[in-house]
C-alpha positions, -999 to 999 in steps of 0.1 A, spaced: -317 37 -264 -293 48 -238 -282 86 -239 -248 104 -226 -236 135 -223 -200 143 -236 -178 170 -226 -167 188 -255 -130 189 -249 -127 149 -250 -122 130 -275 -139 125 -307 -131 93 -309 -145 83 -277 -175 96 -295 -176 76 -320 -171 45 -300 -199 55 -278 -221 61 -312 -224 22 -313 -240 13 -279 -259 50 -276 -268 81 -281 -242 107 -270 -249 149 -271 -220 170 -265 -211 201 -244 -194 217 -222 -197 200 -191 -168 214 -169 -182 247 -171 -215 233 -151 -196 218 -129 -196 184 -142 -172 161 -152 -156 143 -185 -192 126 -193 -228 129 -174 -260 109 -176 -293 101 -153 -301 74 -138 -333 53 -139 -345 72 -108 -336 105 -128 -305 117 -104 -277 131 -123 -243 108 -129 -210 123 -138 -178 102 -145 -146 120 -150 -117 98 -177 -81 108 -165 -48 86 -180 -28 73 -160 -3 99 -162 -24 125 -158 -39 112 -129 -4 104 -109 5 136 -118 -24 161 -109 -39 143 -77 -48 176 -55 -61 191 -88 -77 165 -96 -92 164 -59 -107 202 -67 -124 188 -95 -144 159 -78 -150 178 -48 -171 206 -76 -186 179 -92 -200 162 -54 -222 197 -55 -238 191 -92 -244 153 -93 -258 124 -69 -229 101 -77 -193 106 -89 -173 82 -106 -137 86 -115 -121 63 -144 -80 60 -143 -73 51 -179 -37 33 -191 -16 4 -179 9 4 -154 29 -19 -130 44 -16 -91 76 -20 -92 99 -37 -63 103 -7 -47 64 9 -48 71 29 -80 45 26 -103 60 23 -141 37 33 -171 32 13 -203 19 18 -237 7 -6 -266 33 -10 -289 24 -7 -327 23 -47 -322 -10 -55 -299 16 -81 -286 37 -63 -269 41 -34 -244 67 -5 -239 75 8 -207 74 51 -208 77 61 -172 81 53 -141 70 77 -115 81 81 -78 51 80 -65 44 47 -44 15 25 -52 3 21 -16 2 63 -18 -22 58 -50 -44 28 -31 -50 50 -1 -61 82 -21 -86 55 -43 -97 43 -9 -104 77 9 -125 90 -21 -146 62 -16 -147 66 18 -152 100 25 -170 110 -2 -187 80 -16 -167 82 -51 -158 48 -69 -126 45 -92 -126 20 -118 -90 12 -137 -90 2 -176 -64 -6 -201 -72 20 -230 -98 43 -246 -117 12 -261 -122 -3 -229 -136 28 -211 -162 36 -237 -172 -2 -229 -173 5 -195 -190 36 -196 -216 16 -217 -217 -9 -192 -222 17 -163 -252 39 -181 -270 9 -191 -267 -3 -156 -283 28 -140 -314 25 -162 -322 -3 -145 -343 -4 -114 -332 -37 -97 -308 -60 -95 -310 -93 -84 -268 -94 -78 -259 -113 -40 -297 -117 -37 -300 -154 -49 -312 -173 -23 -289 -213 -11 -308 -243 -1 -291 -251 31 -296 -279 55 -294 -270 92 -278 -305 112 -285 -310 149 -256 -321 170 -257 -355 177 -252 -374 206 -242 -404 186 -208 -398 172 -215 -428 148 -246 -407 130 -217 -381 124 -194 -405 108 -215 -420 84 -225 -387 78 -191 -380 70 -189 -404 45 -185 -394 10 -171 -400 -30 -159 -386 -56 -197 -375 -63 -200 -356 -27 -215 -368 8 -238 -404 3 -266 -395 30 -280 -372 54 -287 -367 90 -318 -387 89 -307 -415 68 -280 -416 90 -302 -424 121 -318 -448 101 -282 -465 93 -272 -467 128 -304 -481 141 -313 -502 117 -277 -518 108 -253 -501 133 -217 -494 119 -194 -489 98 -185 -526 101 -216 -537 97 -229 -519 71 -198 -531 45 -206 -567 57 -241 -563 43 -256 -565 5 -268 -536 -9 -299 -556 -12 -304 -559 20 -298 -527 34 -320 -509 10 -343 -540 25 -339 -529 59 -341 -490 50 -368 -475 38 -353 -445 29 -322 -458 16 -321 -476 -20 -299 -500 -34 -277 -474 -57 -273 -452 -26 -259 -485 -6 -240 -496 -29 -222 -459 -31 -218 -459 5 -204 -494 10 -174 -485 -17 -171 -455 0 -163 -471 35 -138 -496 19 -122 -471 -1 -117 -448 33 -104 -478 53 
């Protein structure tokens, strides 16, 4: 089972919404130099994540700053989680909303000066200059789902994420502009044949006139890699383009 660290000054109902998906120890974790919560990942390094709302966060930027720049010097990686919901506005304020005692609707609270290409750049220069990734969610519930999500990621070893390997098909250029047109040819069902039924097509039949003024029969006849079904797709095919 999974295991986080708590600072003891946040919330206890974060802890208890943590309780479900891990175990969670609490203590003072500013004090070491840490942040909100703290954890290790599967190579042992030490991972510290500080929650700020949304508020909070607009508010206390360059203090905020301080306290990610400390916690650089105590863990491997730093994560920062902006907590609340908000909006641009027209003019590049930012306004702030909360959930309403109905889950339907929301209630604007603020709206703050500061302009939201301001907030981008600041996201963007933490992660550029000192490696640290911000992550935005709605409410309380959400982050303790995404902190779940981010310690139960870090146990892991590998990942096989933009690894997966694509069949493709590397196509010569062809002299015969005729291959390419058939080639071209497709339905509803994607592109009939390849390059090298293709070939076959134009030596064997020639056309796009001459292949429509064929059976299926006898093109499949005439092809041997070609069958009857696959004729009969490309001939609709032709007639349905011209």
């Amino acid at each position: 089972m999974s295991f986080i660290v708590q600072d003891s000054y946040e919330p206890d109902y974060m802890e208890r919404l943590l309780s479900m998906f891990m175990q969670v120890g609490r203590q003072n974790l500013v004090q070491q130099g840490l942040l909100d919560y703290f954890w290790f990942n599967h190579e042992g390094k030490p991972v510290t994540a500080e929650r700020k709302e949304i508020l909070d966060f607009l508010n206390n930027m360059p203090r905020l700053e301080k306290q990610l720049r400390t916690a650089t010097n105590h863990a491997e990686e730093v994560l920062l989680i902006v907590e609340g919901i908000y909006k641009p506005l027209l003019g590049g304020e930012i306004a702030i909303y909360h959930e309403g005692k109905n889950d339907r609707y929301l209630r604007q609270v603020r709206i703050c000066s500061i302009k939201i290409s301001a907030v981008m750049a600041y996201i963007r220069s933490l992660k550029k200059v000192a490696n640290i990734t911000t992550y935005f969610t709605p409410n309380i519930a959400a982050t303790s789902w995404l902190l779940k999500a981010l310690v139960e990621s870090d146990q892991k070893s590998e990942s096989n994420l933009l690894q997966h390997y694509t069949r493709t098909r590397q196509i010569k250029w062809q002299s015969n502009p005729m291959v390419e047109t058939i080639m071209g040819v497709k339905d509803e069902d994607g592109y009939i044949v390849g390059e090298k039924k293709a070939i076959e097509l134009v030596e064997k039949i020639g056309c796009l006139w001459d292949i429509i003024h064929l059976a299926p029969e006898a093109i499949a006849f005439e092809c041997d890699g070609i069958g009857i079904q696959t004729a009969k797709r490309l001939i609709n095919a032709i007639k349905e383009k011209k």
